[in-house]
N, CA, C and O atoms as a Maestro MAE file, in Angstrom:
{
 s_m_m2io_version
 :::
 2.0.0
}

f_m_ct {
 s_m_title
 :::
 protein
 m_atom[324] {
  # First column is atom index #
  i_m_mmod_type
  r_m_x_coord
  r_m_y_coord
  r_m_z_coord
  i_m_residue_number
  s_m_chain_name
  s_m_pdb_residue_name
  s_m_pdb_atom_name
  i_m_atomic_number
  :::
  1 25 -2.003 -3.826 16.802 1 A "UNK " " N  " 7
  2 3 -1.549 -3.320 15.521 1 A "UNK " " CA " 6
  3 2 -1.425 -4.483 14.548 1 A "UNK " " C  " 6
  4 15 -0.999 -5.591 14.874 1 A "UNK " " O  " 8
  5 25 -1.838 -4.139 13.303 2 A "UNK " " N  " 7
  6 3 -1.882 -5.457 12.036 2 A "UNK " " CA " 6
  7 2 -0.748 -5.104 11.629 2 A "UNK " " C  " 6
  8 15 -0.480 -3.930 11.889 2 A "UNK " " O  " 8
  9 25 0.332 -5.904 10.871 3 A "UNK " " N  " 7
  10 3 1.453 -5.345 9.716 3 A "UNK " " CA " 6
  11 2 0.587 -6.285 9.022 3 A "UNK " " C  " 6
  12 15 -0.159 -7.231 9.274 3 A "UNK " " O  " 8
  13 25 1.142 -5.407 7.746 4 A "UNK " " N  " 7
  14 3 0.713 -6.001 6.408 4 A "UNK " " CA " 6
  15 2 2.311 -5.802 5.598 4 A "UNK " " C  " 6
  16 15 2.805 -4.755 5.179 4 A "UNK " " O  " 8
  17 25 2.820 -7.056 5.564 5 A "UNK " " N  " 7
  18 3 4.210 -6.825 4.675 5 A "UNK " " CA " 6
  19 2 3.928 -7.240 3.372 5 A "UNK " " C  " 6
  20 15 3.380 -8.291 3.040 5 A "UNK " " O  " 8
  21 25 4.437 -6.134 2.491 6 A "UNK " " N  " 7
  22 3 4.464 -6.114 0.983 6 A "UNK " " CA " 6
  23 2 5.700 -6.799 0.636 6 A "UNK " " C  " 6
  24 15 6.764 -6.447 1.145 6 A "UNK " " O  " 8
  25 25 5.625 -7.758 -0.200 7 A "UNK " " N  " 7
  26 3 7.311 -8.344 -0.794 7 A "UNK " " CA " 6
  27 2 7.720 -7.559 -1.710 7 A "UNK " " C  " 6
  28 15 6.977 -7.622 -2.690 7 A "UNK " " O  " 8
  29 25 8.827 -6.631 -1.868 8 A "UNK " " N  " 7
  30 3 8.742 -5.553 -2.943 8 A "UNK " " CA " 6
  31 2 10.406 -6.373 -3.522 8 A "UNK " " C  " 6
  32 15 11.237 -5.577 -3.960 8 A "UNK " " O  " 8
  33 25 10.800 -7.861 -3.499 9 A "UNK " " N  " 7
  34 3 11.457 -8.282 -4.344 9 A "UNK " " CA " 6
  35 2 11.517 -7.855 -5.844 9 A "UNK " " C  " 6
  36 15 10.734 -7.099 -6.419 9 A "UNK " " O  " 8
  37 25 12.913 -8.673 -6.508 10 A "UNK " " N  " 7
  38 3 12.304 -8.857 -7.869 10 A "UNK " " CA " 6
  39 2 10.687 -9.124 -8.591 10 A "UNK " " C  " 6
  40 15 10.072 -8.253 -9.205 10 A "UNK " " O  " 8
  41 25 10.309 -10.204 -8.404 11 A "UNK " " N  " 7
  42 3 9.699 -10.585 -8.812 11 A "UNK " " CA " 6
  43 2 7.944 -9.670 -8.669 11 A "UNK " " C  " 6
  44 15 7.051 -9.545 -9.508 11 A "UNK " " O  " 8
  45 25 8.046 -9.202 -7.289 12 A "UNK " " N  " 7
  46 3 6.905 -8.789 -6.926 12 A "UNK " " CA " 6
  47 2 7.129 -7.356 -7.535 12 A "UNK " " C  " 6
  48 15 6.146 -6.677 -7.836 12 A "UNK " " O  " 8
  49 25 8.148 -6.981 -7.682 13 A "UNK " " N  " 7
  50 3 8.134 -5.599 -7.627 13 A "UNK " " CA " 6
  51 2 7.628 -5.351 -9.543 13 A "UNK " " C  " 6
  52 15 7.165 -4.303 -9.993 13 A "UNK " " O  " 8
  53 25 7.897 -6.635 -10.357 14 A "UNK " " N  " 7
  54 3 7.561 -6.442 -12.062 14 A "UNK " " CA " 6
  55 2 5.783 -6.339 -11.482 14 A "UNK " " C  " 6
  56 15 4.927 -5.571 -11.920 14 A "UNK " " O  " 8
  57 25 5.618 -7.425 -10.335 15 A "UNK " " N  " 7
  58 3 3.973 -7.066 -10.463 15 A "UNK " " CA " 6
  59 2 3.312 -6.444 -10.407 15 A "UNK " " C  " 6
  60 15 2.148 -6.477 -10.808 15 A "UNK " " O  " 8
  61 25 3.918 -5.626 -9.844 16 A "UNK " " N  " 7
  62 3 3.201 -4.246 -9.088 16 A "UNK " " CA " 6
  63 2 3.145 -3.910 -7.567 16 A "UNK " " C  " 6
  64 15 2.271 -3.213 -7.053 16 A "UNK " " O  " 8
  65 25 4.276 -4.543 -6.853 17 A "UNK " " N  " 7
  66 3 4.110 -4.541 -5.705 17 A "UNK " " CA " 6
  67 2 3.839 -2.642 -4.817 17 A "UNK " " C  " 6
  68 15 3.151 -2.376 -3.831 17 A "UNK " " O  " 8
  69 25 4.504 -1.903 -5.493 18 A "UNK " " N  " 7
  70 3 4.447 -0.654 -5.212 18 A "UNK " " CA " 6
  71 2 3.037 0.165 -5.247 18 A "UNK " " C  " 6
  72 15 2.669 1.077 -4.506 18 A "UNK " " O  " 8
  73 25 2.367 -0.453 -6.345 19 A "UNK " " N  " 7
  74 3 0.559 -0.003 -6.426 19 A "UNK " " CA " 6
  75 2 -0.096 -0.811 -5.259 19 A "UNK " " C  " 6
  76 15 -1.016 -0.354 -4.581 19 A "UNK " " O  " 8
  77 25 0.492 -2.134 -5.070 20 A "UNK " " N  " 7
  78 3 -0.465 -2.722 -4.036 20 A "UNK " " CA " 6
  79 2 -0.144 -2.110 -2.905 20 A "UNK " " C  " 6
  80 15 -1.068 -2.121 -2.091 20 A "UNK " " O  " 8
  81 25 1.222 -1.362 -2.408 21 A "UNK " " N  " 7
  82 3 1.692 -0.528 -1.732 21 A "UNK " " CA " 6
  83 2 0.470 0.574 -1.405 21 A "UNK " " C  " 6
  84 15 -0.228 0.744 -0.405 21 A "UNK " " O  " 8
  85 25 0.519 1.105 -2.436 22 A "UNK " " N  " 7
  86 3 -0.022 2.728 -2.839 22 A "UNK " " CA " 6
  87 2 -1.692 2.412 -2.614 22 A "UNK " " C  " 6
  88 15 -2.470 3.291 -2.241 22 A "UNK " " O  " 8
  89 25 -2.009 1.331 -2.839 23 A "UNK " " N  " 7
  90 3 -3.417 1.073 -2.716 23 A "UNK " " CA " 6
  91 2 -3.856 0.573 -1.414 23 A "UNK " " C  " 6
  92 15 -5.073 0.637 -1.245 23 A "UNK " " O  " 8
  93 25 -3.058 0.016 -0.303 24 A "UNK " " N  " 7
  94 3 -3.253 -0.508 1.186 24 A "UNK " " CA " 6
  95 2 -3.269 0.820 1.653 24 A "UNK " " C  " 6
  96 15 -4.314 1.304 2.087 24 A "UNK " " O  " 8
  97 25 -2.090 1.536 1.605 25 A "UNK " " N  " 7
  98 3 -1.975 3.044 2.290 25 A "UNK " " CA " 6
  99 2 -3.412 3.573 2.060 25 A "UNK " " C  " 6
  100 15 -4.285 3.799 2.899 25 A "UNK " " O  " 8
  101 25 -3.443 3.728 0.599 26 A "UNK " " N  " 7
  102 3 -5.011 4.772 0.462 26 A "UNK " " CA " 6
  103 2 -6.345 4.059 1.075 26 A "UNK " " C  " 6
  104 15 -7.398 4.668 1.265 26 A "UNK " " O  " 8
  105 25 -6.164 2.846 1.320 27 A "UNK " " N  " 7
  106 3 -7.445 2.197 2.135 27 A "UNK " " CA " 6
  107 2 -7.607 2.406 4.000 27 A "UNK " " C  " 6
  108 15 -8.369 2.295 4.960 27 A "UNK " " O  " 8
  109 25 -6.507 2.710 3.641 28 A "UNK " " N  " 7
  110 3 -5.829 2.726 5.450 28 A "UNK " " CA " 6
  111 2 -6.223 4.041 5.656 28 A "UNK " " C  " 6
  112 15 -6.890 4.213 6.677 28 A "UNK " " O  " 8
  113 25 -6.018 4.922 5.035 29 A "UNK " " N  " 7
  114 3 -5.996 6.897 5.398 29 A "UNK " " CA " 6
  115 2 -7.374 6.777 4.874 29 A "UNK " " C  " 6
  116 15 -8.071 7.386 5.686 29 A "UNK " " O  " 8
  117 25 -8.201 6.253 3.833 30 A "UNK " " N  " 7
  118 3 -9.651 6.286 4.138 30 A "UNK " " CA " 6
  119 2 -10.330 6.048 4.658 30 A "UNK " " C  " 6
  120 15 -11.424 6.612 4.685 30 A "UNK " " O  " 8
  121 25 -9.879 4.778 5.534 31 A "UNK " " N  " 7
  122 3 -10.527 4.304 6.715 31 A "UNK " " CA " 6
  123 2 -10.127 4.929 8.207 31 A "UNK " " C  " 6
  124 15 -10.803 4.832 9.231 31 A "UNK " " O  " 8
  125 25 -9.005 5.512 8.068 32 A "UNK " " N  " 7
  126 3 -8.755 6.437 9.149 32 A "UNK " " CA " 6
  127 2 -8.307 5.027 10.621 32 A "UNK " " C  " 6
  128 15 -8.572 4.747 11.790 32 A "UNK " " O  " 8
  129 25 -7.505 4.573 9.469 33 A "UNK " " N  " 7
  130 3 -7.077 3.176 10.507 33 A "UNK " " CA " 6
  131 2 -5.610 2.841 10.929 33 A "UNK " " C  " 6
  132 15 -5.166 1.849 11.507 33 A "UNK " " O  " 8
  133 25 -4.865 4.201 10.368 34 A "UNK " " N  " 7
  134 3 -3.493 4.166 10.437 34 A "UNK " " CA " 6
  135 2 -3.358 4.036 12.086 34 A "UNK " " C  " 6
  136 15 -2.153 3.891 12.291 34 A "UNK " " O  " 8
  137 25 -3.886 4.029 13.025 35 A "UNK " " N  " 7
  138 3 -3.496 3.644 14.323 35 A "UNK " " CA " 6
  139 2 -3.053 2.227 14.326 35 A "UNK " " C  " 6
  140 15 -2.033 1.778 14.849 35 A "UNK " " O  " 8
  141 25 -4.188 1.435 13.505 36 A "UNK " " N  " 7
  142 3 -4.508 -0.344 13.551 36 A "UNK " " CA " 6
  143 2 -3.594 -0.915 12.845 36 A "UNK " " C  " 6
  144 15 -3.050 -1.997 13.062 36 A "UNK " " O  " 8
  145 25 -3.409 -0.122 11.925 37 A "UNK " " N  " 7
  146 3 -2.625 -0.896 10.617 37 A "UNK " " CA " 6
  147 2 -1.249 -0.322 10.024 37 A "UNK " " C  " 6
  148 15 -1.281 0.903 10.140 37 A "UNK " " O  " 8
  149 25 -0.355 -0.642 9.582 38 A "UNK " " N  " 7
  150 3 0.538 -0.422 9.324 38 A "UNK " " CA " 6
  151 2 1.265 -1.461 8.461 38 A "UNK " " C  " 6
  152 15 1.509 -2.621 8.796 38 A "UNK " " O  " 8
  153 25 1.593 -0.833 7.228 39 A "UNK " " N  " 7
  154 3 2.188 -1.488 5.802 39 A "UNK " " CA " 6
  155 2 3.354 -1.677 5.470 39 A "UNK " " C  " 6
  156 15 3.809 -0.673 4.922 39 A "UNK " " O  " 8
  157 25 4.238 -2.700 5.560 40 A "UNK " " N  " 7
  158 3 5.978 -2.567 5.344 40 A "UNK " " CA " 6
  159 2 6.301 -3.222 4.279 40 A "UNK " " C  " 6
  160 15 5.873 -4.300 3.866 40 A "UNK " " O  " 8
  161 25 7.266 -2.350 3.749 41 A "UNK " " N  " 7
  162 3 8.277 -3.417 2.400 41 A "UNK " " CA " 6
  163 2 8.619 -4.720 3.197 41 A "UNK " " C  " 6
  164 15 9.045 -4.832 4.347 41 A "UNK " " O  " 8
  165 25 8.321 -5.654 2.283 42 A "UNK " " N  " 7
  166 3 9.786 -6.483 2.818 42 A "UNK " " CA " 6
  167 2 10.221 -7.052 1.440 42 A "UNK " " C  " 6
  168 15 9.539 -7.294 0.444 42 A "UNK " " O  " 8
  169 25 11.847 -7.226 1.717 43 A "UNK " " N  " 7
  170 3 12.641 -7.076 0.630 43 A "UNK " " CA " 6
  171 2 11.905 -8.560 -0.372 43 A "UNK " " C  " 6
  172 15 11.572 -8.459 -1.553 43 A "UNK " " O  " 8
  173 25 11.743 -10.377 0.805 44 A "UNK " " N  " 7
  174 3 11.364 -11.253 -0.227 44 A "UNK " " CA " 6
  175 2 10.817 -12.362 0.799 44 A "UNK " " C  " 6
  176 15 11.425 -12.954 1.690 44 A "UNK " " O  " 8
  177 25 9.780 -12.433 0.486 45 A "UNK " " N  " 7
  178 3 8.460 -13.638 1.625 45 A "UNK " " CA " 6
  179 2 8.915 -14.715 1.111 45 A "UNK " " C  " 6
  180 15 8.846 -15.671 1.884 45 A "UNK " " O  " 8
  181 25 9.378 -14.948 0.047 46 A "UNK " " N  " 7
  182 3 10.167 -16.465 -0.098 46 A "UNK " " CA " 6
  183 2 8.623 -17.383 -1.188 46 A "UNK " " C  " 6
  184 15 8.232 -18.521 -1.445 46 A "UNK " " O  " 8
  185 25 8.319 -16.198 -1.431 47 A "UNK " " N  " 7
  186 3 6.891 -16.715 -2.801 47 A "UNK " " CA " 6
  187 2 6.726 -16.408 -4.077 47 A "UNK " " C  " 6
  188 15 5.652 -16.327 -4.673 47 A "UNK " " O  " 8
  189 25 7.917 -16.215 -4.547 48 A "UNK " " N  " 7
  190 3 8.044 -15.622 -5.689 48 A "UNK " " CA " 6
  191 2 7.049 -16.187 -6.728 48 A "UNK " " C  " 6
  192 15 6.758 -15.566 -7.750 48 A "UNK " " O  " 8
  193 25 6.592 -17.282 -6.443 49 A "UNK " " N  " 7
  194 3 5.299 -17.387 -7.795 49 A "UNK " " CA " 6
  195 2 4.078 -16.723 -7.375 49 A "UNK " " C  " 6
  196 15 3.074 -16.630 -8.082 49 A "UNK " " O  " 8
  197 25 4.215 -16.211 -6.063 50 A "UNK " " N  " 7
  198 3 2.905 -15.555 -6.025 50 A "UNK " " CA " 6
  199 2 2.854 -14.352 -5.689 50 A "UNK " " C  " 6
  200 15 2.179 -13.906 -4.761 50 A "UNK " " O  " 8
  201 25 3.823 -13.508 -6.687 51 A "UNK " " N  " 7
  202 3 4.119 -12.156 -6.747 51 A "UNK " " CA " 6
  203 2 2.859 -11.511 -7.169 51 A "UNK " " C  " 6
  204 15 2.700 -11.511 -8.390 51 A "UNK " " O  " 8
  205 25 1.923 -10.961 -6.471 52 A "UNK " " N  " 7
  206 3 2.852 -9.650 -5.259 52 A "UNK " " CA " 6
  207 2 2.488 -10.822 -4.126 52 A "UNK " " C  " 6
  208 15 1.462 -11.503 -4.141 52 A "UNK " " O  " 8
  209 25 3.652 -10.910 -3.057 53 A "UNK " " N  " 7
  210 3 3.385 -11.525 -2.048 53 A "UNK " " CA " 6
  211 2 3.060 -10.558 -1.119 53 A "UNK " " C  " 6
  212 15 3.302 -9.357 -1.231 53 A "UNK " " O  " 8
  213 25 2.502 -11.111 -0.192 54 A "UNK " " N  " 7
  214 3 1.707 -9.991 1.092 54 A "UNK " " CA " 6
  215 2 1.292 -11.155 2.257 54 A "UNK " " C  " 6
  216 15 0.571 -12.142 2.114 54 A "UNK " " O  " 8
  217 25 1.930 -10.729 3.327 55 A "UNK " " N  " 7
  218 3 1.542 -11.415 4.712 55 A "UNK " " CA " 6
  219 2 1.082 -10.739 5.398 55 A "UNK " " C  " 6
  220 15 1.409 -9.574 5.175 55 A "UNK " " O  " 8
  221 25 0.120 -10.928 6.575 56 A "UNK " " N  " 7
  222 3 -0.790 -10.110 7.273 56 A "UNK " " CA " 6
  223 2 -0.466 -11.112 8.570 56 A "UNK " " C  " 6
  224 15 -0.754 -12.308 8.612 56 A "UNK " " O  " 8
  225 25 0.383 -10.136 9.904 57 A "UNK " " N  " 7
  226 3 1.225 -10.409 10.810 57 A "UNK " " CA " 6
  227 2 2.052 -11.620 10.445 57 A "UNK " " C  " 6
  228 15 2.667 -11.712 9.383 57 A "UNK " " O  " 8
  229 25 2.026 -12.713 11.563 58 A "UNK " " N  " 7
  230 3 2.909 -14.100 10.867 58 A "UNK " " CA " 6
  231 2 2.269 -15.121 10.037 58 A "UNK " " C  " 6
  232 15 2.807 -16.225 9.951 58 A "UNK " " O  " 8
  233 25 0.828 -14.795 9.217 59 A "UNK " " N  " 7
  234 3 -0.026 -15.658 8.770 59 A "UNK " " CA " 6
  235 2 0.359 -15.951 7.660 59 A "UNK " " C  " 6
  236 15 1.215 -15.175 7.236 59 A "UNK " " O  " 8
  237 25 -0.015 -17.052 6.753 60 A "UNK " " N  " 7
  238 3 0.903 -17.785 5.139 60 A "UNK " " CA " 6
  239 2 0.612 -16.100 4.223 60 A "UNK " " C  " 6
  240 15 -0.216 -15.217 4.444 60 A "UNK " " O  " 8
  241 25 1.392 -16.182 3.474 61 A "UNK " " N  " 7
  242 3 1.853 -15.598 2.660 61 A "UNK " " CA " 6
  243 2 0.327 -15.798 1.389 61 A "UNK " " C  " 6
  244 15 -0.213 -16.893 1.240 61 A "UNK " " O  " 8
  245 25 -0.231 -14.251 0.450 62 A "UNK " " N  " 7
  246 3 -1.117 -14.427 0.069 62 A "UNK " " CA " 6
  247 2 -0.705 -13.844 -1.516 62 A "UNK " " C  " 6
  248 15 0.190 -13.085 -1.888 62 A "UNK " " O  " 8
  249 25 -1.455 -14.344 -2.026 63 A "UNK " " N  " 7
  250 3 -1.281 -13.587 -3.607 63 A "UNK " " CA " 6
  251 2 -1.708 -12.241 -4.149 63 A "UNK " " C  " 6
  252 15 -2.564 -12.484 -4.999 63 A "UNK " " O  " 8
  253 25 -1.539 -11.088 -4.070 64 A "UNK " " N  " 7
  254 3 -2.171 -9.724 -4.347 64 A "UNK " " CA " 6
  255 2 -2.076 -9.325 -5.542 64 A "UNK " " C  " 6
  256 15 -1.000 -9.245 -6.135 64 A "UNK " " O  " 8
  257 25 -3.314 -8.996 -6.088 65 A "UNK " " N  " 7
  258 3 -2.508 -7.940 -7.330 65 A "UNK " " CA " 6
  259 2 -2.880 -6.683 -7.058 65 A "UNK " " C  " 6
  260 15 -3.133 -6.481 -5.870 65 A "UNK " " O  " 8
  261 25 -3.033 -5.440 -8.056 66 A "UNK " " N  " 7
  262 3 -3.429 -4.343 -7.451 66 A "UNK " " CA " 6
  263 2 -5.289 -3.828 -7.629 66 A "UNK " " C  " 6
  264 15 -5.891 -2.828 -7.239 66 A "UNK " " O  " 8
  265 25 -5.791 -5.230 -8.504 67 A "UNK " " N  " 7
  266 3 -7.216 -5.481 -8.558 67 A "UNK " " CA " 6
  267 2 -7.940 -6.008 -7.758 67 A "UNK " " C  " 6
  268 15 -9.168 -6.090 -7.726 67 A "UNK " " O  " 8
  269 25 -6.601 -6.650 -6.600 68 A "UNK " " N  " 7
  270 3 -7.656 -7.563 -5.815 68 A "UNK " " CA " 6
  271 2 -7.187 -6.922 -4.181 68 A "UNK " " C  " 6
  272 15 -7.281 -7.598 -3.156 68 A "UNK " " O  " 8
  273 25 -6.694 -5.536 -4.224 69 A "UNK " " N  " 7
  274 3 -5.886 -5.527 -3.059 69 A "UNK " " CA " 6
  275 2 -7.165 -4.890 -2.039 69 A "UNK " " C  " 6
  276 15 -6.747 -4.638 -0.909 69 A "UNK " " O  " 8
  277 25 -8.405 -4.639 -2.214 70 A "UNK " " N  " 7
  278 3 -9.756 -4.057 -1.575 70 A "UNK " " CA " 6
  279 2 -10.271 -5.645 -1.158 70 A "UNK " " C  " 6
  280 15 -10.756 -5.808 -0.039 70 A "UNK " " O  " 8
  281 25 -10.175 -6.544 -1.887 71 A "UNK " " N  " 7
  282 3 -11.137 -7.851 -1.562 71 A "UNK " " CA " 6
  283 2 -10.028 -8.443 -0.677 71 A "UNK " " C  " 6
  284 15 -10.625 -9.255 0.030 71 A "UNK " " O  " 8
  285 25 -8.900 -8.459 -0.391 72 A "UNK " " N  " 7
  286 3 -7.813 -9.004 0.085 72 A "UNK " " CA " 6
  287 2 -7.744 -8.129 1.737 72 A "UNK " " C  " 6
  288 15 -7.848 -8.768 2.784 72 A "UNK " " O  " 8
  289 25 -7.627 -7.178 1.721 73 A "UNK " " N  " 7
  290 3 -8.374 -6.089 3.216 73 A "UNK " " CA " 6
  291 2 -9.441 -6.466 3.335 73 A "UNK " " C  " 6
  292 15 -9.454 -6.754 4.532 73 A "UNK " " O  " 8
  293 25 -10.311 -6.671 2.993 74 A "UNK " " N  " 7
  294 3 -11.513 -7.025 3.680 74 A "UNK " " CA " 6
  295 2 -11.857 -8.733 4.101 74 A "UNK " " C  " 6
  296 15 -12.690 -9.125 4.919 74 A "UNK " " O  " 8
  297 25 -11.017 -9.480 3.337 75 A "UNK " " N  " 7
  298 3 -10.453 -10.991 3.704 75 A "UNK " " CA " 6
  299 2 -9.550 -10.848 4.726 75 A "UNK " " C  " 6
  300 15 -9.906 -11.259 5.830 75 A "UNK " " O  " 8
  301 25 -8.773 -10.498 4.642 76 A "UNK " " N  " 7
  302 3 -7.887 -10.707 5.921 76 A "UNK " " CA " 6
  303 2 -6.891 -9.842 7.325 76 A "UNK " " C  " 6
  304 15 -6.123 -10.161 8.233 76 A "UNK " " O  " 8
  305 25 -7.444 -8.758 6.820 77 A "UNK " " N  " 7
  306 3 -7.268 -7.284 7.703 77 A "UNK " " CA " 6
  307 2 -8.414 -6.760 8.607 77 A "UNK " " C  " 6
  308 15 -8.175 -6.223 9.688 77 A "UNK " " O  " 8
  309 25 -9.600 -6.926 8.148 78 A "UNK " " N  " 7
  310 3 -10.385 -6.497 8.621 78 A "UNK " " CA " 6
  311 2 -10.871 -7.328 9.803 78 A "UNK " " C  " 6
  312 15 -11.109 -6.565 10.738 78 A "UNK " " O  " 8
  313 25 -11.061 -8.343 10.055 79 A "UNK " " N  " 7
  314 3 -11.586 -9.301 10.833 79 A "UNK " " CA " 6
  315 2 -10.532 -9.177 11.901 79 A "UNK " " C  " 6
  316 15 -10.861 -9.645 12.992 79 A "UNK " " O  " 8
  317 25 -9.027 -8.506 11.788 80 A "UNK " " N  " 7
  318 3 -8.343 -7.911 12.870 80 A "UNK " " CA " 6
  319 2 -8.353 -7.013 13.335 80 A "UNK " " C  " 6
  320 15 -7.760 -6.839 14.399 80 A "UNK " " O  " 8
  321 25 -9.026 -6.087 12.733 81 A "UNK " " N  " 7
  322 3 -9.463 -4.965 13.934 81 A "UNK " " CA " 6
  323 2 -10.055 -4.731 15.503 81 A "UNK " " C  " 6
  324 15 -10.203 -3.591 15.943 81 A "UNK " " O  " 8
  :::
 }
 m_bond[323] {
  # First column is bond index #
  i_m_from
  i_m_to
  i_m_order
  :::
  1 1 2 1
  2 2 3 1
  3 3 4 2
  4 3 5 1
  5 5 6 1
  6 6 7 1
  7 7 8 2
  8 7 9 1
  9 9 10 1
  10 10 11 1
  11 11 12 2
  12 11 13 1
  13 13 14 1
  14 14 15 1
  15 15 16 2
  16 15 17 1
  17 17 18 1
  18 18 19 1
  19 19 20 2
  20 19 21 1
  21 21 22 1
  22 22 23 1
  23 23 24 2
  24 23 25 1
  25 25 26 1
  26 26 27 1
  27 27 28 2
  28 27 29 1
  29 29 30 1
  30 30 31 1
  31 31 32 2
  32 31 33 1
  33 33 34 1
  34 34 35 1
  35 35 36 2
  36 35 37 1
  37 37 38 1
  38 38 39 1
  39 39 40 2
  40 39 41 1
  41 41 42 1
  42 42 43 1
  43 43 44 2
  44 43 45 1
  45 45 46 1
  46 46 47 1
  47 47 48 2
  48 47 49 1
  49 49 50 1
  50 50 51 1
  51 51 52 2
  52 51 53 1
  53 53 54 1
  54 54 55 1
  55 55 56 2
  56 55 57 1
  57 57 58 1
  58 58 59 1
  59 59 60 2
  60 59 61 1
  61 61 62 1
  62 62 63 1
  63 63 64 2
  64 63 65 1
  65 65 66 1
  66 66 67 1
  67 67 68 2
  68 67 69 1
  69 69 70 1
  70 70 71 1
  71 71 72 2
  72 71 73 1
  73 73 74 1
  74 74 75 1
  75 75 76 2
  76 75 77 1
  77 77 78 1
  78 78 79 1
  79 79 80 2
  80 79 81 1
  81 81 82 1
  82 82 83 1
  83 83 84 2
  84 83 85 1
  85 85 86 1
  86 86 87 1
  87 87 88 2
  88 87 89 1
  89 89 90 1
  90 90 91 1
  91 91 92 2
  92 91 93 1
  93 93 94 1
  94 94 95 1
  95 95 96 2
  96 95 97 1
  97 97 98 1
  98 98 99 1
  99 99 100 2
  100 99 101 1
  101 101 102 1
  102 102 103 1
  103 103 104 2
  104 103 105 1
  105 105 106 1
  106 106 107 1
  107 107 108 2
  108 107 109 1
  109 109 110 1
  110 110 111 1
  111 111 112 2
  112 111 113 1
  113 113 114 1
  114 114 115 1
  115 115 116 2
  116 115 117 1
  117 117 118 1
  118 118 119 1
  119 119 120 2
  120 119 121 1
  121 121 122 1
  122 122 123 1
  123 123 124 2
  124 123 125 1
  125 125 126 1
  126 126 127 1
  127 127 128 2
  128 127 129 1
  129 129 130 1
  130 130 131 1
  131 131 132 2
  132 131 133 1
  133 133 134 1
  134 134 135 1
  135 135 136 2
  136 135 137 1
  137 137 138 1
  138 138 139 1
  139 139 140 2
  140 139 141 1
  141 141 142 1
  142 142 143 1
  143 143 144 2
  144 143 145 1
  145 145 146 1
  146 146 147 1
  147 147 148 2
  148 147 149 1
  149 149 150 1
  150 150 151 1
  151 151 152 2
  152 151 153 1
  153 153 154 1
  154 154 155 1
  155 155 156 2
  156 155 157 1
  157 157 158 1
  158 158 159 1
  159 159 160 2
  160 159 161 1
  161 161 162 1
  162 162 163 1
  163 163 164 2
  164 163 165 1
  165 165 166 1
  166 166 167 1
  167 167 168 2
  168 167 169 1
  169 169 170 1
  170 170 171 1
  171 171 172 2
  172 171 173 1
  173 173 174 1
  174 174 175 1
  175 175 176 2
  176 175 177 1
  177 177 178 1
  178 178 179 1
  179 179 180 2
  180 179 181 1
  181 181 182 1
  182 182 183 1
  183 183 184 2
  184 183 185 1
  185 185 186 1
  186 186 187 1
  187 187 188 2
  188 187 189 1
  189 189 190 1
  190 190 191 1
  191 191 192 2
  192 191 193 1
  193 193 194 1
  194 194 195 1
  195 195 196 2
  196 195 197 1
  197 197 198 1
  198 198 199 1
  199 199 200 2
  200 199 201 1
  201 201 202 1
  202 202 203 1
  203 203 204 2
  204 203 205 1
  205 205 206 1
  206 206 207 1
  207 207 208 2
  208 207 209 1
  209 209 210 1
  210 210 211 1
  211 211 212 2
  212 211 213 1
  213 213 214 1
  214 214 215 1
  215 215 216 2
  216 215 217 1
  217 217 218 1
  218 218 219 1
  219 219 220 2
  220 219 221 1
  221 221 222 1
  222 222 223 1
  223 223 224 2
  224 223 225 1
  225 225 226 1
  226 226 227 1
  227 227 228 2
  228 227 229 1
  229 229 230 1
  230 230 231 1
  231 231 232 2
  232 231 233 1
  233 233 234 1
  234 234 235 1
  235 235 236 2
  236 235 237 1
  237 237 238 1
  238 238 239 1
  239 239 240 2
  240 239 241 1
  241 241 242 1
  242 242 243 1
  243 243 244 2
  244 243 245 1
  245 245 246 1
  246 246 247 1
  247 247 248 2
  248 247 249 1
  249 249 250 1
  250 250 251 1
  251 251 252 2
  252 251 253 1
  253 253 254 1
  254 254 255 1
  255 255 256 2
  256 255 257 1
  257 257 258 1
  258 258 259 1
  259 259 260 2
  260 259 261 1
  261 261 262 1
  262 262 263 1
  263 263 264 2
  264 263 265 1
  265 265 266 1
  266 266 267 1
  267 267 268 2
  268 267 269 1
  269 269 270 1
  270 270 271 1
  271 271 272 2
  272 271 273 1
  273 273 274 1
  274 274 275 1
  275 275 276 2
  276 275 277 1
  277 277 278 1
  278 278 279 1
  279 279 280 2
  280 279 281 1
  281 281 282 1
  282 282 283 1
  283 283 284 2
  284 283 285 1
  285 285 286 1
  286 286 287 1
  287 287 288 2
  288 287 289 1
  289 289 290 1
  290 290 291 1
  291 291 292 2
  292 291 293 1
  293 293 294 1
  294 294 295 1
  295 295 296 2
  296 295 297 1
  297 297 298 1
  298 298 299 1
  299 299 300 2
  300 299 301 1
  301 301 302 1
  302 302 303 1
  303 303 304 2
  304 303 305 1
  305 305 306 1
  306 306 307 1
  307 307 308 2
  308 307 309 1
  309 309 310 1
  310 310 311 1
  311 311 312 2
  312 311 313 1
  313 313 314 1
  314 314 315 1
  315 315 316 2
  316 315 317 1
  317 317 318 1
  318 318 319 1
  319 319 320 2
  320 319 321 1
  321 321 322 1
  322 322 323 1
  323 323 324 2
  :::
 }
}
């Protein structure tokens, strides 16, 4: 199983952390991968300049927005399947 934790802090949350939310889920139920993958709030990754923060299991902490959250699954989610 992958987690993919969303930082839905302050900071992430002005970015849009909730669309990058809304946009992992809808990649996940289109890919029919909700067995593999699974998406969690977390309250703050400790990256606030690189809101939206997003970690994929215990790996560094990545920068998301909700334009780049398809090129960002296929960088670093997918190659864990």
């Amino acid at each position: 199983m992958v987690t993919i934790n969303v930082c839905i802090g302050s900071a992430c949350h002005l970015k849009g952390a909730y669309e990058v939310i809304n946009n992992l889920q809808h990649i996940i139920e289109e890919r029919e991968l909700s067995e593999k993958v699974i998406v969690k709030a977390a309250f703050c990754l400790g990256e606030c300049t690189k809101a939206v923060s997003v970690r994929v299991d215990e790996d560094k902490v990545v920068s998301v927005g909700e334009e780049t959250v398809k090129e960002f699954f296929e960088q670093h989610v997918v190659g864990r399947l």
